[in-house]
mmCIF file as gemmi writes it, N, C-alpha and C atoms, coordinates in Angstrom:
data_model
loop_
_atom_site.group_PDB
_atom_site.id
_atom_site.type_symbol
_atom_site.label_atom_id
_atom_site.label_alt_id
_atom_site.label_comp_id
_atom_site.label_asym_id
_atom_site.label_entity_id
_atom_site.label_seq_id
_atom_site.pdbx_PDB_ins_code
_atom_site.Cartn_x
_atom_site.Cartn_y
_atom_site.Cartn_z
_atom_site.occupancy
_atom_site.B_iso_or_equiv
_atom_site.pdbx_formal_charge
_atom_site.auth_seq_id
_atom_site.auth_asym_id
_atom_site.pdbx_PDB_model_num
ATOM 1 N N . UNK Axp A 1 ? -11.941 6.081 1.628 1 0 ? 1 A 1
ATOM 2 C CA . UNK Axp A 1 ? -11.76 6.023 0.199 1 0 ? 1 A 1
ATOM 3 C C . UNK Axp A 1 ? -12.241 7.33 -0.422 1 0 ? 1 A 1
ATOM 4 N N . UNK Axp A 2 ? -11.763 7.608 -1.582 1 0 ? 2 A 1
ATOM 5 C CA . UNK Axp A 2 ? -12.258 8.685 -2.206 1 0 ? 2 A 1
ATOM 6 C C . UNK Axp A 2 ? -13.074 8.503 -3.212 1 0 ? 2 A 1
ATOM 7 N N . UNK Axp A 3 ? -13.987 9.395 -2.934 1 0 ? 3 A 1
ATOM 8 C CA . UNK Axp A 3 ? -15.181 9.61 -4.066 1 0 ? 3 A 1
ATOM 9 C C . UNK Axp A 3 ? -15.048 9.626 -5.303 1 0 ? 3 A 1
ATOM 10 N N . UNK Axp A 4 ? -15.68 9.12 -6.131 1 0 ? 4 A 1
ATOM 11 C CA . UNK Axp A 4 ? -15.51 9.053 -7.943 1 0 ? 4 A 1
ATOM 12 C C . UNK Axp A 4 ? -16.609 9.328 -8.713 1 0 ? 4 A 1
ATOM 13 N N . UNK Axp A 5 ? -16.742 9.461 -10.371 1 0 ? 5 A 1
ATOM 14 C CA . UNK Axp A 5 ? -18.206 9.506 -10.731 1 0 ? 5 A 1
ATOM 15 C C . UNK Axp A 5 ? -17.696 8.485 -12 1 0 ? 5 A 1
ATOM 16 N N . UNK Axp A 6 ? -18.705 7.363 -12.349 1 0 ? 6 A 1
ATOM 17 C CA . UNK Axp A 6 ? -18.618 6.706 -13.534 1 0 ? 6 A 1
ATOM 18 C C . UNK Axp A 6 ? -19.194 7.946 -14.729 1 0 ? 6 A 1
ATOM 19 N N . UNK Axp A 7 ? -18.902 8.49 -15.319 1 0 ? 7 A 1
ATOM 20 C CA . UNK Axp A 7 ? -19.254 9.321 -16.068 1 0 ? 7 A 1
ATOM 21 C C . UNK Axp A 7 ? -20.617 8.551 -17.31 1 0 ? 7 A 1
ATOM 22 N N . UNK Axp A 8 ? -21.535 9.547 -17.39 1 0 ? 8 A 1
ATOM 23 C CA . UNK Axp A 8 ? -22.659 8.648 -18.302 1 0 ? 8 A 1
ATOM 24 C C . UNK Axp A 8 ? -21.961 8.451 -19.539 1 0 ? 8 A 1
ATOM 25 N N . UNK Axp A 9 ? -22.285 7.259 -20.15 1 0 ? 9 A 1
ATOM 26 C CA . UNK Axp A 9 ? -22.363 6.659 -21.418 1 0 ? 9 A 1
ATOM 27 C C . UNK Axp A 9 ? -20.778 5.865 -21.364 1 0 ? 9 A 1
ATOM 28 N N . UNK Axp A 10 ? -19.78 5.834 -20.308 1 0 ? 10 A 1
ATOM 29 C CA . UNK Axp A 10 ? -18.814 5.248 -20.302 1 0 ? 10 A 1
ATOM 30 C C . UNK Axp A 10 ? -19.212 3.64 -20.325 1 0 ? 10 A 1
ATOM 31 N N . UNK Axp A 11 ? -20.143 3.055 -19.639 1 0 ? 11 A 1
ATOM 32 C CA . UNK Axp A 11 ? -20.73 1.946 -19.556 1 0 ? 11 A 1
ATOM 33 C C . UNK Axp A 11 ? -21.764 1.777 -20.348 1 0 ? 11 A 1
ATOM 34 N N . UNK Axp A 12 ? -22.022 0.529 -20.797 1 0 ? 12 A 1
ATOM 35 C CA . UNK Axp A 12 ? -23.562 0.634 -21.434 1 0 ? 12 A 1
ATOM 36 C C . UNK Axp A 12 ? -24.31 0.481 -20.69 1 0 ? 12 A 1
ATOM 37 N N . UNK Axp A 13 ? -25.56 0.854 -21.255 1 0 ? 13 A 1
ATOM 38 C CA . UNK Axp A 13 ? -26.981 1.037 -19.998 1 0 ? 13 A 1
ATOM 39 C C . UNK Axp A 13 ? -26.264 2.13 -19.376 1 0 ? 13 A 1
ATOM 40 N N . UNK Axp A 14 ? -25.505 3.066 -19.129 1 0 ? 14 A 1
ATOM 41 C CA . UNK Axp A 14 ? -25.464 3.978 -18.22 1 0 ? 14 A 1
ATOM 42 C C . UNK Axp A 14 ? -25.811 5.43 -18.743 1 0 ? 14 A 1
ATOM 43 N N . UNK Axp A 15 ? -26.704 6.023 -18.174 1 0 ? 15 A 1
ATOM 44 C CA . UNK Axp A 15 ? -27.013 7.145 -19.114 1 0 ? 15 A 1
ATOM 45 C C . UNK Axp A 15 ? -27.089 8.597 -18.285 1 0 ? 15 A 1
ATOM 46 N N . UNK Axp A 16 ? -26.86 8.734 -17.09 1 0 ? 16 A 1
ATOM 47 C CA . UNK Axp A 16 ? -26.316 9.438 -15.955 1 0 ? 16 A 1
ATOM 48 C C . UNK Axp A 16 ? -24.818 9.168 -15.486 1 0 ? 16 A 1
ATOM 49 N N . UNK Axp A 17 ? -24.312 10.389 -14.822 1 0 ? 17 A 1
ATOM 50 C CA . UNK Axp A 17 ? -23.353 10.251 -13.768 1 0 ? 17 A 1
ATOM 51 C C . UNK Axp A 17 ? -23.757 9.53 -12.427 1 0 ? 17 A 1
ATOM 52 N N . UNK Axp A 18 ? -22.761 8.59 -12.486 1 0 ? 18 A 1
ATOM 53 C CA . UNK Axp A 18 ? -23.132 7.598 -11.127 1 0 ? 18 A 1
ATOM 54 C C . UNK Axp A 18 ? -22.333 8.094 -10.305 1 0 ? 18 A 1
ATOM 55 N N . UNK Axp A 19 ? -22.382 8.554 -9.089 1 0 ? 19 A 1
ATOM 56 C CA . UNK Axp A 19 ? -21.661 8.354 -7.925 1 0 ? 19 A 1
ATOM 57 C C . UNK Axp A 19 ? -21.209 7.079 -7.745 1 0 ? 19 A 1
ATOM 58 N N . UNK Axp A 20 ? -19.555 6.909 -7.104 1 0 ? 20 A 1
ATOM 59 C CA . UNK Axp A 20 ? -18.991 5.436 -6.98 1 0 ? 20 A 1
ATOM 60 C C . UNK Axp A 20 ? -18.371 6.13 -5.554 1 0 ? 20 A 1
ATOM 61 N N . UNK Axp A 21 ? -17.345 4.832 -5.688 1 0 ? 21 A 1
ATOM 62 C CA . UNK Axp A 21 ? -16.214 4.853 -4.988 1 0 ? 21 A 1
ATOM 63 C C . UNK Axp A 21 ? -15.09 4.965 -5.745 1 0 ? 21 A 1
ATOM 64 N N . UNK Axp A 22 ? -13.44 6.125 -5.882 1 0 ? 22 A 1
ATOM 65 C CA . UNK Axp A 22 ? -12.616 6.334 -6.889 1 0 ? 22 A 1
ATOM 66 C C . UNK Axp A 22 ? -11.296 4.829 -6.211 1 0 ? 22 A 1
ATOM 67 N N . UNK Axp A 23 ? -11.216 3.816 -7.682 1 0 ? 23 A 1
ATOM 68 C CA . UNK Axp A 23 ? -10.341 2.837 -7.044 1 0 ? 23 A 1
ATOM 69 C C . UNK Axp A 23 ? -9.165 3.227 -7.912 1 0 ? 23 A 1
ATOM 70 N N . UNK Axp A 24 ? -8.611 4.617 -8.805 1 0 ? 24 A 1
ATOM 71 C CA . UNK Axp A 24 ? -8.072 4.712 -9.366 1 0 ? 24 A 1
ATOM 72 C C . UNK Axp A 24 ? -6.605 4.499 -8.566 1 0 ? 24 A 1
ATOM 73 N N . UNK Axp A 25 ? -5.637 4.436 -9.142 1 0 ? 25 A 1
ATOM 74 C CA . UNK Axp A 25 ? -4.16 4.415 -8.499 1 0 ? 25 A 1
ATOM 75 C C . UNK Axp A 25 ? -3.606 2.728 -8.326 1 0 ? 25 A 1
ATOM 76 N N . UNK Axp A 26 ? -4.45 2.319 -8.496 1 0 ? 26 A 1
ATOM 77 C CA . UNK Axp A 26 ? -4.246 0.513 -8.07 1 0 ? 26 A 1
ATOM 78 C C . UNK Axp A 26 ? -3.71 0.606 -6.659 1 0 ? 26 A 1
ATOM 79 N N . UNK Axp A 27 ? -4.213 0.955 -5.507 1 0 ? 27 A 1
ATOM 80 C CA . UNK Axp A 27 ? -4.18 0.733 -4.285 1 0 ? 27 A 1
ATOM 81 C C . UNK Axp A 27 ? -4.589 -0.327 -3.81 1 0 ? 27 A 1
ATOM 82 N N . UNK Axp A 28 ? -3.325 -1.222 -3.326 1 0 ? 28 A 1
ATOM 83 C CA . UNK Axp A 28 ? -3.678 -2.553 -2.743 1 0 ? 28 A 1
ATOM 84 C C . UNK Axp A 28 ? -3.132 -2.782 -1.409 1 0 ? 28 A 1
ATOM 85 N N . UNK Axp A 29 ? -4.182 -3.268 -0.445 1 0 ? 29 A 1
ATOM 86 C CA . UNK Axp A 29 ? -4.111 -3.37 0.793 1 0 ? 29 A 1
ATOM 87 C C . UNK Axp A 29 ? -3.704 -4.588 1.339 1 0 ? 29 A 1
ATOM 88 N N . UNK Axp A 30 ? -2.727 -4.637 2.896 1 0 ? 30 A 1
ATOM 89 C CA . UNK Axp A 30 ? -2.794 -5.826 3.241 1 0 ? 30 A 1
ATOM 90 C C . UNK Axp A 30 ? -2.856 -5.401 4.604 1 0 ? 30 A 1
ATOM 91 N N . UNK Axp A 31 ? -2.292 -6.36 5.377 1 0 ? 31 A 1
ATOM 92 C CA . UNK Axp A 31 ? -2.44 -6.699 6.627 1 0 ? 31 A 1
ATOM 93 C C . UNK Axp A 31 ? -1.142 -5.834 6.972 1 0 ? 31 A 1
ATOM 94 N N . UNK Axp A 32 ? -0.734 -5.177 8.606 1 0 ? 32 A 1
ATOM 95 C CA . UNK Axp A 32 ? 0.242 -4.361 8.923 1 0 ? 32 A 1
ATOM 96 C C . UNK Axp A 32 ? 1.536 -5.428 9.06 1 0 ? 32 A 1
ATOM 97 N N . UNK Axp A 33 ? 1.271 -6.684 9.252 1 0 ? 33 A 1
ATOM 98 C CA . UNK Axp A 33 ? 2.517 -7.431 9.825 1 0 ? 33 A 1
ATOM 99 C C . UNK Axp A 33 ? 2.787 -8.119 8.506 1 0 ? 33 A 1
ATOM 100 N N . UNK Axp A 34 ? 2.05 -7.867 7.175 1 0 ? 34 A 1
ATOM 101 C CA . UNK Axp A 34 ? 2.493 -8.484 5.579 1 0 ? 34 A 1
ATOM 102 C C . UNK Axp A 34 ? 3.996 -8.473 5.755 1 0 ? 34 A 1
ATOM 103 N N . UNK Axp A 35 ? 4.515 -9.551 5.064 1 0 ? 35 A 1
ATOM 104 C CA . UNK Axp A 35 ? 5.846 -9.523 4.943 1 0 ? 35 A 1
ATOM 105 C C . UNK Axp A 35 ? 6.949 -8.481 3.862 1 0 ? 35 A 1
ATOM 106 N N . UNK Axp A 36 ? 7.542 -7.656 4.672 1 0 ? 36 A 1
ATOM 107 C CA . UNK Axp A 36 ? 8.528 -6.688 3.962 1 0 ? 36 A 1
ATOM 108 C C . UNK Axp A 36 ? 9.027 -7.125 2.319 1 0 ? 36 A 1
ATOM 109 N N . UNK Axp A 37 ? 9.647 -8.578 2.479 1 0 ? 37 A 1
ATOM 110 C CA . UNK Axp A 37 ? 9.918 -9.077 1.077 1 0 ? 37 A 1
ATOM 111 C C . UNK Axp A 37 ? 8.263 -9.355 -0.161 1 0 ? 37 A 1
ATOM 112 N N . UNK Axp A 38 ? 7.323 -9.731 0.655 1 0 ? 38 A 1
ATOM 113 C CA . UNK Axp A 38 ? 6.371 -10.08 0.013 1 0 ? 38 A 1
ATOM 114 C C . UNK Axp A 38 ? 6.019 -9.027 -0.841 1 0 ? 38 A 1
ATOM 115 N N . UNK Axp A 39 ? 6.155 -7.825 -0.125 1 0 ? 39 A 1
ATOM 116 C CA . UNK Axp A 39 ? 5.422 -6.639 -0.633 1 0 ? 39 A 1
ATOM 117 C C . UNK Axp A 39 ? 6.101 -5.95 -1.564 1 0 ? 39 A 1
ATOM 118 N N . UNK Axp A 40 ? 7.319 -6.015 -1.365 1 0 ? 40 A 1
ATOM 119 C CA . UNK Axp A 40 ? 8.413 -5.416 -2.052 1 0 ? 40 A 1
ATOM 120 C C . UNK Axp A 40 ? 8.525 -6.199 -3.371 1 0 ? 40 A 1
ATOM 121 N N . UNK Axp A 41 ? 8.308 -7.942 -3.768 1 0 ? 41 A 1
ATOM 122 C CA . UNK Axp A 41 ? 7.956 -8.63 -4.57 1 0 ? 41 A 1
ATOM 123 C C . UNK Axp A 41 ? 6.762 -8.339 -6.025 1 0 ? 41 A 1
ATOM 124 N N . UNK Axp A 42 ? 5.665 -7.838 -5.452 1 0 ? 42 A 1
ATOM 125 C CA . UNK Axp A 42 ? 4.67 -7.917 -5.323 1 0 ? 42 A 1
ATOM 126 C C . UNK Axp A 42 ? 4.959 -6.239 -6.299 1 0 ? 42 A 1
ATOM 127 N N . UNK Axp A 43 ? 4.894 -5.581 -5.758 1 0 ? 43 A 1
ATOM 128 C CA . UNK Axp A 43 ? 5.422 -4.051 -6.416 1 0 ? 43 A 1
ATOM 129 C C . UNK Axp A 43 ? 6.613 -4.286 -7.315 1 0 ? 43 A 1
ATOM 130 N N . UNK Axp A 44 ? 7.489 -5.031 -7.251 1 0 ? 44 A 1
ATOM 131 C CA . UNK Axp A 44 ? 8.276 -5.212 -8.33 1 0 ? 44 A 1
ATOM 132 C C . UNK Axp A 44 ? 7.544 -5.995 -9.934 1 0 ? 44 A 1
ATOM 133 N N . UNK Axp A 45 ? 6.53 -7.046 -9.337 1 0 ? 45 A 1
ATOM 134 C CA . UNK Axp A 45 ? 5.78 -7.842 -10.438 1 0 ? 45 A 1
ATOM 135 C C . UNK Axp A 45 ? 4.726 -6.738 -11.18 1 0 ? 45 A 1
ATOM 136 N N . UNK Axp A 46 ? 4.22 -5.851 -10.963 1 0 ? 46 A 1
ATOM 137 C CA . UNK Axp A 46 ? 3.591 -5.109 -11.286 1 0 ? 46 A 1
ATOM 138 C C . UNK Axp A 46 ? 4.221 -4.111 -12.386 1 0 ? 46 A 1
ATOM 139 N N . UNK Axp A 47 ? 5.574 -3.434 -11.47 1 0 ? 47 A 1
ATOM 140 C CA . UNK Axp A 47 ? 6.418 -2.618 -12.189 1 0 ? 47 A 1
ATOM 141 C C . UNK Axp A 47 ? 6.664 -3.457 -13.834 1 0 ? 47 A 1
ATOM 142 N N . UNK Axp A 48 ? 7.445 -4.583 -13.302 1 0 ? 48 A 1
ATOM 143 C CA . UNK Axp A 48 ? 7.699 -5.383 -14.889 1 0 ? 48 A 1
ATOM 144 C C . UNK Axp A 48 ? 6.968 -5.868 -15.468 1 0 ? 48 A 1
ATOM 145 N N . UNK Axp A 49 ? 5.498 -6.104 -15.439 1 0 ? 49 A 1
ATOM 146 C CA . UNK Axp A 49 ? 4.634 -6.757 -16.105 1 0 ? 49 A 1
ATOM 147 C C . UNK Axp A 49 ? 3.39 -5.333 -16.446 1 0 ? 49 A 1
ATOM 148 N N . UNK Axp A 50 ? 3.761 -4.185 -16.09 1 0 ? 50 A 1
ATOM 149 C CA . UNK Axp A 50 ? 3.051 -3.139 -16.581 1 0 ? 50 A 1
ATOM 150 C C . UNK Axp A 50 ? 2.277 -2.882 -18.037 1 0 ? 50 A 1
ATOM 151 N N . UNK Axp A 51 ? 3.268 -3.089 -18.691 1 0 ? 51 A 1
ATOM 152 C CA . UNK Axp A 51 ? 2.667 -3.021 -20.258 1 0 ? 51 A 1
ATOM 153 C C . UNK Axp A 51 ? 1.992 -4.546 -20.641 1 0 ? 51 A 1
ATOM 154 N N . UNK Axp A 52 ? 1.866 -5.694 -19.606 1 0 ? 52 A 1
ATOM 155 C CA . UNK Axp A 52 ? 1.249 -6.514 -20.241 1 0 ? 52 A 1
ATOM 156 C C . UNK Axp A 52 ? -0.317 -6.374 -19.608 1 0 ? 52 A 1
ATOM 157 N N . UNK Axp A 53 ? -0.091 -5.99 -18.375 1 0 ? 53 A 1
ATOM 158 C CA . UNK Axp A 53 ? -1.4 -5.974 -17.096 1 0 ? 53 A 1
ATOM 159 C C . UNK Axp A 53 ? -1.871 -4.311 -18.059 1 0 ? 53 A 1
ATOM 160 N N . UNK Axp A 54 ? -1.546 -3.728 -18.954 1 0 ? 54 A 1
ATOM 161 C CA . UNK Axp A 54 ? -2.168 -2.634 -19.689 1 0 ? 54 A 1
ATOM 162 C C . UNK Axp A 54 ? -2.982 -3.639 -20.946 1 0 ? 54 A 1
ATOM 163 N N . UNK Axp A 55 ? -2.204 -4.396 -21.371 1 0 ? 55 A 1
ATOM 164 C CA . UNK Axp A 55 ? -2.524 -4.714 -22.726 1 0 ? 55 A 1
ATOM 165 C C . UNK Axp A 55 ? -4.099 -5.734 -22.599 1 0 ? 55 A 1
ATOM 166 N N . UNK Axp A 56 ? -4.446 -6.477 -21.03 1 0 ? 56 A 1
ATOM 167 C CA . UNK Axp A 56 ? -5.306 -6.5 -20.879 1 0 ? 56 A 1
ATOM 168 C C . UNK Axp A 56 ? -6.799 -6.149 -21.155 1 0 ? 56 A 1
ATOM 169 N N . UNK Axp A 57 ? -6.662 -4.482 -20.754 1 0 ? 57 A 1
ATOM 170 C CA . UNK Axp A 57 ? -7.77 -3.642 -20.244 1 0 ? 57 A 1
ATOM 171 C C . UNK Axp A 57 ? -8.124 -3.413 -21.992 1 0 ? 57 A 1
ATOM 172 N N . UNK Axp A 58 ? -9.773 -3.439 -22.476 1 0 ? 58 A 1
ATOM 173 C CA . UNK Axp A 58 ? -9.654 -2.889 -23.647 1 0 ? 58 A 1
ATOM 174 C C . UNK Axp A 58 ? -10.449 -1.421 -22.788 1 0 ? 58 A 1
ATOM 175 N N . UNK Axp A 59 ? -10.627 -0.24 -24.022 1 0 ? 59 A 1
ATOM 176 C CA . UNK Axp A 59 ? -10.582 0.99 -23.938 1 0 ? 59 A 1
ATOM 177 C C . UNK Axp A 59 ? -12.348 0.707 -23.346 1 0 ? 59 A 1
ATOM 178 N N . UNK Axp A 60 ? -12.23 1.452 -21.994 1 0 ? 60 A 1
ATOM 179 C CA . UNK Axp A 60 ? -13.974 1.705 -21.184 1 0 ? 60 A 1
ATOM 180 C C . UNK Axp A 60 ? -14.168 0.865 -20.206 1 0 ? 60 A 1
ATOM 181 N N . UNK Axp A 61 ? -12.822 -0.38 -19.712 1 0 ? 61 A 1
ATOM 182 C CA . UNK Axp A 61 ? -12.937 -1.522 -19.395 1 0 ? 61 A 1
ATOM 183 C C . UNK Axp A 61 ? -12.196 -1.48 -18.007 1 0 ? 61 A 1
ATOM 184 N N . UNK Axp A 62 ? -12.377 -0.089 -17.426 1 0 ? 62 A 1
ATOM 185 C CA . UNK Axp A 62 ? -11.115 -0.308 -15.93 1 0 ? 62 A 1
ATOM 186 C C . UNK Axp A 62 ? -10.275 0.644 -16.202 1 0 ? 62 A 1
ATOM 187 N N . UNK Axp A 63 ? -8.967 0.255 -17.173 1 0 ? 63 A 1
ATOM 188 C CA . UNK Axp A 63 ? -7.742 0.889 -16.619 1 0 ? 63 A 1
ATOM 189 C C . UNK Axp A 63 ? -8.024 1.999 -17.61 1 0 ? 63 A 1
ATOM 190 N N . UNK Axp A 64 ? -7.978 3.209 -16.628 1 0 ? 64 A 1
ATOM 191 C CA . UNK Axp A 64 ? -8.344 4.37 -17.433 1 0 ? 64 A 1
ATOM 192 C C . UNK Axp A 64 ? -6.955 5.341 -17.804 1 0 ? 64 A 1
ATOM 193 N N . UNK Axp A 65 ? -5.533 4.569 -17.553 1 0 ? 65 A 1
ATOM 194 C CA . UNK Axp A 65 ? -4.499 4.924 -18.424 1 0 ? 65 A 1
ATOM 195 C C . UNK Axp A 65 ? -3.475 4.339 -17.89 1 0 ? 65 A 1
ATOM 196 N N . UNK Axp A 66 ? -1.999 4.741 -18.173 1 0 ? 66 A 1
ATOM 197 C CA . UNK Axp A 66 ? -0.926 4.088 -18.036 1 0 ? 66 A 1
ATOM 198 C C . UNK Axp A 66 ? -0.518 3.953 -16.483 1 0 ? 66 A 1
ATOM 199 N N . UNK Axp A 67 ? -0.326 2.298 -16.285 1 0 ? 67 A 1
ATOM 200 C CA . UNK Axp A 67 ? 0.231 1.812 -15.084 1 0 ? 67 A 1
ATOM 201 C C . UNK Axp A 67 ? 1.593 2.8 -15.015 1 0 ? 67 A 1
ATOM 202 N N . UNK Axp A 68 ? 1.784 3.929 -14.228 1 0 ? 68 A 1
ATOM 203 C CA . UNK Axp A 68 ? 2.852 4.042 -14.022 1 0 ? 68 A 1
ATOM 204 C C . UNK Axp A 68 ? 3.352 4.23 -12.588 1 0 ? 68 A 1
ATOM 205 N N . UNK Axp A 69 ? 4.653 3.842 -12.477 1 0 ? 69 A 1
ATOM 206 C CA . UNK Axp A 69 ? 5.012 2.899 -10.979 1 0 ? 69 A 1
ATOM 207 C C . UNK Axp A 69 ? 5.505 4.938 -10.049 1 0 ? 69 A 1
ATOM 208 N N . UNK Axp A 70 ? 5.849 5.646 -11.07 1 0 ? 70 A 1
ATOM 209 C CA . UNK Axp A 70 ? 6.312 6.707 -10.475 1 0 ? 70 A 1
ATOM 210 C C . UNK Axp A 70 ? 5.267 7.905 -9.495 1 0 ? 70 A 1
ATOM 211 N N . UNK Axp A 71 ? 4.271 7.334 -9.726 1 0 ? 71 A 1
ATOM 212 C CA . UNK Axp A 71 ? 2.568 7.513 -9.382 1 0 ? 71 A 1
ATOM 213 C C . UNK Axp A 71 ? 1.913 7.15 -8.743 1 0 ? 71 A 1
ATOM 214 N N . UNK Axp A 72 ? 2.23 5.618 -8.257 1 0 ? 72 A 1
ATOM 215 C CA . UNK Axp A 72 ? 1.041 4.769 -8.078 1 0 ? 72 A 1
ATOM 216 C C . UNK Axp A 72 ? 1.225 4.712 -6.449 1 0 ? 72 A 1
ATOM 217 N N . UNK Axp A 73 ? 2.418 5.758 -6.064 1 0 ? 73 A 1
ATOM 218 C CA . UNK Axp A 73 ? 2.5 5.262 -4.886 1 0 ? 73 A 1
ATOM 219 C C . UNK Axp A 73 ? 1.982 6.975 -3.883 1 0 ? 73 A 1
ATOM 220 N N . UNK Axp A 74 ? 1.639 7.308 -4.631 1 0 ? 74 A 1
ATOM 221 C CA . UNK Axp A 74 ? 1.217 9.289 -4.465 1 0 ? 74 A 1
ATOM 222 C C . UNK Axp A 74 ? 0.067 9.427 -3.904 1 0 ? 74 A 1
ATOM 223 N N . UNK Axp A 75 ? -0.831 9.901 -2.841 1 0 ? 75 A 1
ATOM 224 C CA . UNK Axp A 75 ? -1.968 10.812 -2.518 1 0 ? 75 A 1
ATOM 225 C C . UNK Axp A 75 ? -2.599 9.356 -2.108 1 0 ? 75 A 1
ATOM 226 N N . UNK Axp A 76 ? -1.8 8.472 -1.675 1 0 ? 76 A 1
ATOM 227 C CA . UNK Axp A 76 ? -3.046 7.602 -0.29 1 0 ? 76 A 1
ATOM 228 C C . UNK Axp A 76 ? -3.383 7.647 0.437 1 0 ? 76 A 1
ATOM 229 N N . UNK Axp A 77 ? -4.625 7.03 1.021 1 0 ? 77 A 1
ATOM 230 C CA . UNK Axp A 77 ? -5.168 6.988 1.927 1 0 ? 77 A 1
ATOM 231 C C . UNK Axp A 77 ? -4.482 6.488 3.515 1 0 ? 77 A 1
ATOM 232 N N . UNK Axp A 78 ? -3.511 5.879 3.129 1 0 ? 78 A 1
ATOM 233 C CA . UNK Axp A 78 ? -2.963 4.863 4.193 1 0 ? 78 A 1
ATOM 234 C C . UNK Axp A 78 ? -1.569 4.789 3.973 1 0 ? 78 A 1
ATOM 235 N N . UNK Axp A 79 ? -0.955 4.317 4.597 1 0 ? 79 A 1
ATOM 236 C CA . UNK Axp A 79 ? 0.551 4.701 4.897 1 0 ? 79 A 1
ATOM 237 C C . UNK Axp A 79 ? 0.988 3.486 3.672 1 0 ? 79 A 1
ATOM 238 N N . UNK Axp A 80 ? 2.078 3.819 3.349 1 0 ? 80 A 1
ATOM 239 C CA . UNK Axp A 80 ? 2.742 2.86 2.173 1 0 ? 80 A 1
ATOM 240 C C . UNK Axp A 80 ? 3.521 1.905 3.014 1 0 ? 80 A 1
ATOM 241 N N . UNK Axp A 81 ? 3.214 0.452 2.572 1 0 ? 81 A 1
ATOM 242 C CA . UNK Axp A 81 ? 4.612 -0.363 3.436 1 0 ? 81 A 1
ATOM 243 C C . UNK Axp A 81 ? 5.586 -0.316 2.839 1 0 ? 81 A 1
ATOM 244 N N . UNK Axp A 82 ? 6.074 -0.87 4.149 1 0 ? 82 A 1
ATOM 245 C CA . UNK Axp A 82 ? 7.605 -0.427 3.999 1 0 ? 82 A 1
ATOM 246 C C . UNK Axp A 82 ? 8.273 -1.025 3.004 1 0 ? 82 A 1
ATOM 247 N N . UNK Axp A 83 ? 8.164 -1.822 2.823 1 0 ? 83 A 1
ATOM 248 C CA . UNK Axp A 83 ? 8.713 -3.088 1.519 1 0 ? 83 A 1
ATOM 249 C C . UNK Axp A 83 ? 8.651 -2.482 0.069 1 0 ? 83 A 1
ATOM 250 N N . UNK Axp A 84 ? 7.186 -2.22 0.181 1 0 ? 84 A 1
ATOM 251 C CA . UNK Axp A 84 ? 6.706 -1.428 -1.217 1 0 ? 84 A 1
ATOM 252 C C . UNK Axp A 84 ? 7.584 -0.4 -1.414 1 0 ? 84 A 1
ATOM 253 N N . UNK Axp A 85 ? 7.92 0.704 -0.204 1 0 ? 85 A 1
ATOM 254 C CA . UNK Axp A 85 ? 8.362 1.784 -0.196 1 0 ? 85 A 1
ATOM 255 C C . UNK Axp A 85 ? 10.159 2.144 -0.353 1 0 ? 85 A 1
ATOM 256 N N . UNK Axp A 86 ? 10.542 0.4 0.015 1 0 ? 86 A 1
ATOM 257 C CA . UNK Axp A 86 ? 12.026 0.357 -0.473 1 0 ? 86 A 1
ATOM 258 C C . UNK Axp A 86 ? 12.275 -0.027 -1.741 1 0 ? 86 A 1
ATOM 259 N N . UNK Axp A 87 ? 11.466 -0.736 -2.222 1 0 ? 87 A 1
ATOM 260 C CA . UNK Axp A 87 ? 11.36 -1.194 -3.784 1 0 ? 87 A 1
ATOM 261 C C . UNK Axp A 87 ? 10.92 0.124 -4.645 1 0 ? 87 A 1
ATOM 262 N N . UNK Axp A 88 ? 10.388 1.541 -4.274 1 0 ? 88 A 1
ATOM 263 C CA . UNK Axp A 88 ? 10.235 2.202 -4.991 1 0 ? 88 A 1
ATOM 264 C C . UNK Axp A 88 ? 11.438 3.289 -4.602 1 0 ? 88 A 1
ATOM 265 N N . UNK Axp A 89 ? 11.874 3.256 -3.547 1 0 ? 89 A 1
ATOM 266 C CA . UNK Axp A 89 ? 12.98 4.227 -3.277 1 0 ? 89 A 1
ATOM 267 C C . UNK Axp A 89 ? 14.165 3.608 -4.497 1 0 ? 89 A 1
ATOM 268 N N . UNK Axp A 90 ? 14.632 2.259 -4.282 1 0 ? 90 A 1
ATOM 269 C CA . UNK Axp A 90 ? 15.505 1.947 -5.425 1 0 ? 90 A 1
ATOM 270 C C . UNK Axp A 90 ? 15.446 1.925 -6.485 1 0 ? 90 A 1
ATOM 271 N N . UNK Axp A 91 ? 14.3 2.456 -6.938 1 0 ? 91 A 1
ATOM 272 C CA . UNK Axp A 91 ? 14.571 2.389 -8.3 1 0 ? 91 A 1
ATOM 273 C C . UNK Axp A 91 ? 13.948 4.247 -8.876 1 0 ? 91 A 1
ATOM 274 N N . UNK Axp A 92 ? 13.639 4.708 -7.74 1 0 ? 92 A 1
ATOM 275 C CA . UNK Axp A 92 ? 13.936 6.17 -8.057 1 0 ? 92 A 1
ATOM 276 C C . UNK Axp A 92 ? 13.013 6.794 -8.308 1 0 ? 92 A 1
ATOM 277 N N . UNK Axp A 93 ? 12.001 5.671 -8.05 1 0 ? 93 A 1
ATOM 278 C CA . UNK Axp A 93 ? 10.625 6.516 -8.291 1 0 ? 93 A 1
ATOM 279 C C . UNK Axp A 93 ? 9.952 7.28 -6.963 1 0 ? 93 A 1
ATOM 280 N N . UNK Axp A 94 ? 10.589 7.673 -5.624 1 0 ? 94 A 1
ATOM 281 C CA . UNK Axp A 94 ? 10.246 8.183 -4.765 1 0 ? 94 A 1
ATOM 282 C C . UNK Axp A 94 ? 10.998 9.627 -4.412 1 0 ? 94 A 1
């Protein structure tokens, strides 16, 4: 995983830079034999429910900006499945 810093005063009570872990990108993991459709599902529910899974987060609270699908699949750690990776080829974000 890659390294992060909660920056001070983003949290309350926080009044230093914290060293974390960076979970930015919404990187979600499964198992290697996950099912092709599942995953491909799964990345599609995200894509269309983007602006609501935003409208969630208030401002300091996690999502530190726009879910966007043309992105989210860029600079991982781990190989993209395949499912995920046909659901983003079709629609052009790869």
């Amino acid at each position: 995983m890659k390294r992060g810093i909660i920056p001070k005063g983003r949290l309350k009570g926080v009044d230093q830079d914290i060293a974390t872990v960076d979970f930015a990108g919404w990187l979600l993991y499964c198992h290697e034999d996950f099912p092709d459709d599942y995953a491909y599902q799964i990345v599609k529910a995200i894509d269309e429910l983007k602006t609501m899974i935003e409208a969630l987060f208030q401002p300091g609270q996690g999502l530190t900006g726009a879910i966007d699908p043309k992105d989210l699949w860029r600079d991982t750690e781990i190989p993209l499945h395949p499912g995920a990776a046909r659901y983003y080829r079709e629609k052009g974000y790869s």
